[in-house]
Residue, then its C-alpha position, 0 to 999 in steps of 0.5 A: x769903072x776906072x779910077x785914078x791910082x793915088x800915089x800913096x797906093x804905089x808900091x815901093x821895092x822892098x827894102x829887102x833888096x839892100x840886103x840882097x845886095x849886101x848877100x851878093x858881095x859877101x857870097x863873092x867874097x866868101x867864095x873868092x877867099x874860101x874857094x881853091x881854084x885858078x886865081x882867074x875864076x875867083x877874080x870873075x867870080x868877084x868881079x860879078x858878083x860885085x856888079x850884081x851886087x851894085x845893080x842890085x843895089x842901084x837899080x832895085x832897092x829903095x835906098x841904091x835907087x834915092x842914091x842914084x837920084x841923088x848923085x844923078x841930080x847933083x851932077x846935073x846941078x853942078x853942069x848948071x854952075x857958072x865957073x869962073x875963069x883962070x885968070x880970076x881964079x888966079x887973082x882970087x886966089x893970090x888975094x887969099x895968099x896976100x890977105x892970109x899973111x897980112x893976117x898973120x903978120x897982125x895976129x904976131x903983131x898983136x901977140x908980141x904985143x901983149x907978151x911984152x906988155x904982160x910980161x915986160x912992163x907989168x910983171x917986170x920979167x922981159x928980157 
């Protein structure tokens, strides 16, 4: 008799993995600076336990593996994006520009404003 698997009986790798992955780099690591030999060596040594660390990592653990979903889909997501051109990137950002400065000639225009009329005709302290 065969019967359908649910998906909630499917089994997900263990989060044991995430440490695994983190065991691997550090034994790189410890090896890399504790151990005396040929700078060589120590850089390969590194330098694979670095990639099985990632793989480990990317490829087995739960966490490594939703990371990579994650970043997979938003790369897919950002190719689905219509860019603008050039020349209204151009125009949109002089735009910015133009309005940026009207803005802050306002807000200096506003400001002196009020300094003046606080400090000139109220308190009678201007200059």
């Amino acid at each position: 008799m065969n019967t359908p698997v649910k998906s909630d009986e499917i089994k997900q790798p263990s989060g044991i993995f995430n440490y695994v992955a983190f065991l691997l780099l550090a034994l790189g690591l410890g090896l890399f600076y504790g151990l005396e030999m040929n700078v060589w060596l120590k850089w390969g040594i590194f330098i694979l336990s670095l990639a099985a660390a990632l793989g480990t990592f990317f490829f087995v653990a739960p966490m490594g593996i939703n990371l990579h979903g994650y970043v997979r889909d938003s790369y897919r997501e950002m190719q689905k994006v219509v860019w603008p051109a050039r020349k209204e990137t151009m125009q949109f950002t002089w735009i910015v520009f133009l309005f940026v400065i009207i803005l802050g000639l306002f807000l200096w225009l506003v400001d002196s404003s009020l300094a003046w009329l606080l400090y000139g005709v109220i308190l009678g302290k201007g200059s």
